[in-house]
BALOBA-1460 file (C-alpha; in Angstrom, 3 decimals):
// residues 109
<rec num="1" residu="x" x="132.152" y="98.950" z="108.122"/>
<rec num="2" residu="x" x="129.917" y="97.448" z="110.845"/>
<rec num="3" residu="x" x="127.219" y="99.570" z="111.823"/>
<rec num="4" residu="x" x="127.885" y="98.707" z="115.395"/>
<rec num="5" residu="x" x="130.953" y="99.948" z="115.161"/>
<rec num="6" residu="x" x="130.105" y="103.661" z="114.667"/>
<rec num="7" residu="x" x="129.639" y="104.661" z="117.322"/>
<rec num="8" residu="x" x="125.694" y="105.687" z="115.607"/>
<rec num="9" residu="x" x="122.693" y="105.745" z="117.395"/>
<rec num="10" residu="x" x="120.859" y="101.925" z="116.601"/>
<rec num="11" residu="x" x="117.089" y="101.753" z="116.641"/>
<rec num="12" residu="x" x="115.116" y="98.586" z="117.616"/>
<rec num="13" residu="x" x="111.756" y="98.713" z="115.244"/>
<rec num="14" residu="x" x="109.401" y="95.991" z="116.577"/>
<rec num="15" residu="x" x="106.297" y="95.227" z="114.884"/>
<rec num="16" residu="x" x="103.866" y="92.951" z="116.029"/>
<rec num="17" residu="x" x="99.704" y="91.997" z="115.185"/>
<rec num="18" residu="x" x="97.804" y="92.854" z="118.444"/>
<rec num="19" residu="x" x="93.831" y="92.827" z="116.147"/>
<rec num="20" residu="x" x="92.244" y="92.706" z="119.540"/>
<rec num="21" residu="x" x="94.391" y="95.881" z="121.508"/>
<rec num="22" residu="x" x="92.205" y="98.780" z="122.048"/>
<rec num="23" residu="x" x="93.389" y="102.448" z="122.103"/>
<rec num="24" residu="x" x="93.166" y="102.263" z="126.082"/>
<rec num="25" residu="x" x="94.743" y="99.818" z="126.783"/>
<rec num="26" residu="x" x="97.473" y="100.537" z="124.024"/>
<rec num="27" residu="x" x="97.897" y="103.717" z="125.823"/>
<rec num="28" residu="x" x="97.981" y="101.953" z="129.348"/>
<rec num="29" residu="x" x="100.783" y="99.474" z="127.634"/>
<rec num="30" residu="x" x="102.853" y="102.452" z="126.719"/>
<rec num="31" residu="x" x="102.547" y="103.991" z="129.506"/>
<rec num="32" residu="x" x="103.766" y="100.945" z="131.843"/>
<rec num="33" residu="x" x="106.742" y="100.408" z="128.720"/>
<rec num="34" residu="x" x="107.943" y="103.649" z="129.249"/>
<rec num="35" residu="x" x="107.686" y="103.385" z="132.969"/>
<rec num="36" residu="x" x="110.005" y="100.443" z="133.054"/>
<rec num="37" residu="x" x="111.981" y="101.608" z="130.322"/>
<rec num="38" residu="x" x="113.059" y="104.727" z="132.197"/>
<rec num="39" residu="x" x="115.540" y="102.842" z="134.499"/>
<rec num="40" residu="x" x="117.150" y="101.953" z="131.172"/>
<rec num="41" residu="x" x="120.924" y="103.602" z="131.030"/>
<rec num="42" residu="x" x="121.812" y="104.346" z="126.833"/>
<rec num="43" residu="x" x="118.033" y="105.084" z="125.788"/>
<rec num="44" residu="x" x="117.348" y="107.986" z="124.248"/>
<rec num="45" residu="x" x="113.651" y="107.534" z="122.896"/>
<rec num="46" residu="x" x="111.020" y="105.550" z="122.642"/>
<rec num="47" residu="x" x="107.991" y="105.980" z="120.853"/>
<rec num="48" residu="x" x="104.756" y="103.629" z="120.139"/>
<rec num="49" residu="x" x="102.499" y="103.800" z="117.095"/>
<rec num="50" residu="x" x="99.476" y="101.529" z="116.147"/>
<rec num="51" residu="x" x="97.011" y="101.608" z="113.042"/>
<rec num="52" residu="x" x="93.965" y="100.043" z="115.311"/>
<rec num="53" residu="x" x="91.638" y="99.463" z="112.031"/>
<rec num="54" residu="x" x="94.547" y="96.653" z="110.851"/>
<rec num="55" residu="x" x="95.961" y="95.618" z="114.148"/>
<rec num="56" residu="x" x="99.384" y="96.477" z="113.258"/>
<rec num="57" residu="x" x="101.575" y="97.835" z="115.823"/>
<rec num="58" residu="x" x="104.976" y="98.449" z="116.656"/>
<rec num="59" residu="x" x="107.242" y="100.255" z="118.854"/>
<rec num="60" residu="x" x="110.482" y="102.146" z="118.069"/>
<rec num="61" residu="x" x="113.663" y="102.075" z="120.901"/>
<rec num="62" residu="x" x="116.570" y="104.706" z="119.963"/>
<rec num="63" residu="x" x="119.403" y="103.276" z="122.047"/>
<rec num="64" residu="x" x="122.945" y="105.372" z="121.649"/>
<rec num="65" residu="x" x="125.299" y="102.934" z="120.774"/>
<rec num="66" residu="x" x="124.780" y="98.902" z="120.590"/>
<rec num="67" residu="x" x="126.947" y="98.460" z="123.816"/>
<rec num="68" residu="x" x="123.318" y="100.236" z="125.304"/>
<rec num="69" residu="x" x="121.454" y="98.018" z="123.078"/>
<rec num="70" residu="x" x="123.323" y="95.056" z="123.851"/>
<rec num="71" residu="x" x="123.065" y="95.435" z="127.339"/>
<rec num="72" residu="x" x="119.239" y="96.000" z="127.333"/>
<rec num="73" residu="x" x="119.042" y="93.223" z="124.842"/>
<rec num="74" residu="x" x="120.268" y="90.487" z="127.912"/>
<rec num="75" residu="x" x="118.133" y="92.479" z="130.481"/>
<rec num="76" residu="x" x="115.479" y="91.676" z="132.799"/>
<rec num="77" residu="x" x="113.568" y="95.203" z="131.523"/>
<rec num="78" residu="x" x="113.226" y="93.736" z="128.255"/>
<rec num="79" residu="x" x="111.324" y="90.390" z="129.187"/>
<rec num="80" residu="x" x="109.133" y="93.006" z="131.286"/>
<rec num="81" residu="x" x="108.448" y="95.347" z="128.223"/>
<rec num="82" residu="x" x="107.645" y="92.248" z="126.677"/>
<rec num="83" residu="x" x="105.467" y="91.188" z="129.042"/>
<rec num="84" residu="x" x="103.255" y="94.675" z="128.600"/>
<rec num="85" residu="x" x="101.577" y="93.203" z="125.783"/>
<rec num="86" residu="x" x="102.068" y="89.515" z="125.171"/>
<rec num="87" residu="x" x="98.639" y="88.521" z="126.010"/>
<rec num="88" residu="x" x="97.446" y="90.719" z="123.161"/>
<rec num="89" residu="x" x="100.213" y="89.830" z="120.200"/>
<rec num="90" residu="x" x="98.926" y="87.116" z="117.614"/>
<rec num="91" residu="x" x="101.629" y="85.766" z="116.123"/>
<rec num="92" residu="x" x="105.602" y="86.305" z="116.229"/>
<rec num="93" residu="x" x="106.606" y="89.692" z="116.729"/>
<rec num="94" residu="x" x="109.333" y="90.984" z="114.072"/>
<rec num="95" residu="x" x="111.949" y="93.189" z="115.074"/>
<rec num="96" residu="x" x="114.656" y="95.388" z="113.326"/>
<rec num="97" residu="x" x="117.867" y="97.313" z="114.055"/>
<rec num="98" residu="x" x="118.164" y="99.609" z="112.404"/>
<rec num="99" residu="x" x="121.349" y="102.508" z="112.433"/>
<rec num="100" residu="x" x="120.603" y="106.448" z="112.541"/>
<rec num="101" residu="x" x="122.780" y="108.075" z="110.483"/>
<rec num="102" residu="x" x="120.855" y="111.657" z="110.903"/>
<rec num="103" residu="x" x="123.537" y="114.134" z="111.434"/>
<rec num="104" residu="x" x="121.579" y="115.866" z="113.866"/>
<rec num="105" residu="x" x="123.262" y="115.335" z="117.221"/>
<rec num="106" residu="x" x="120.345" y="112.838" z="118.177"/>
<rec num="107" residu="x" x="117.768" y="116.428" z="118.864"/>
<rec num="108" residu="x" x="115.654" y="115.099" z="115.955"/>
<rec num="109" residu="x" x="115.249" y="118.230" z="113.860"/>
C-alpha cells in the first residue's frame, strides 16, 4: 500500500552542507523557519540539527498526512523557509519523506 495513503504522519528530512553556518546564525535561521512555519495548517513538528565541525545539517518537518505535505510542498512558506539559509548551503540540498509508523498518537513517547 502507498504510504500516502495511510493516513500516517510523513516526515520531510532535508539535509544540506552549510561548512560556513555558525551556531548563531543557525539558531537565528531556525528561529525565522519556525516563525514562518507556524502559519503552516497540518504541521506538527519541526526540529533542526547541525554537526558544525562537518557542516552537515538538516532539518526534520512532521506534517500529518501528505494532503498537509502536499499543500506546503506548492506553498509560498516553503520558498521562504528556503530562503532562511540559501546563501549558506554549498551544494544541492537532499531531501526525504519519510512515513511515521510510531504507534504513539503523534505525542512522541
Amino acid at each position: 500500500m502507498d504510504d500516502a495513503a495511510t493516513g500516517l504522519p510523513l516526515a520531510t528530512i532535508v539535509e544540506y552542507d552549510a561548512p560556513a553556518l555558525t551556531r548563531d546564525e543557525a539558531g537565528r535561521m531556525a528561529r525565522q523557519a519556525r516563525s514562518i512555519l507556524a502559519a503552516v495548517d497540518g504541521l506538527l513538528a519541526a526540529r533542526f540539527w547541525g554537526d558544525f565541525e562537518t557542516g552537515r545539517h538538516c532539518y526534520q518537518l512532521v506534517w500529518r498526512d501528505r494532503a498537509a505535505l502536499d499543500a506546503y510542498l506548492a506553498s509560498d512558506e516553503m520558498l521562504r523557509v528556503r530562503l532562511t539559509v540559501a546563501d549558506r548551503v554549498v551544494g544541492r540540498p537532499e531531501r526525504r519523506i519519510v512515513t511515521d509508523y510510531t504507534d504513539d498518537g503523534g505525542n512522541g513517547r
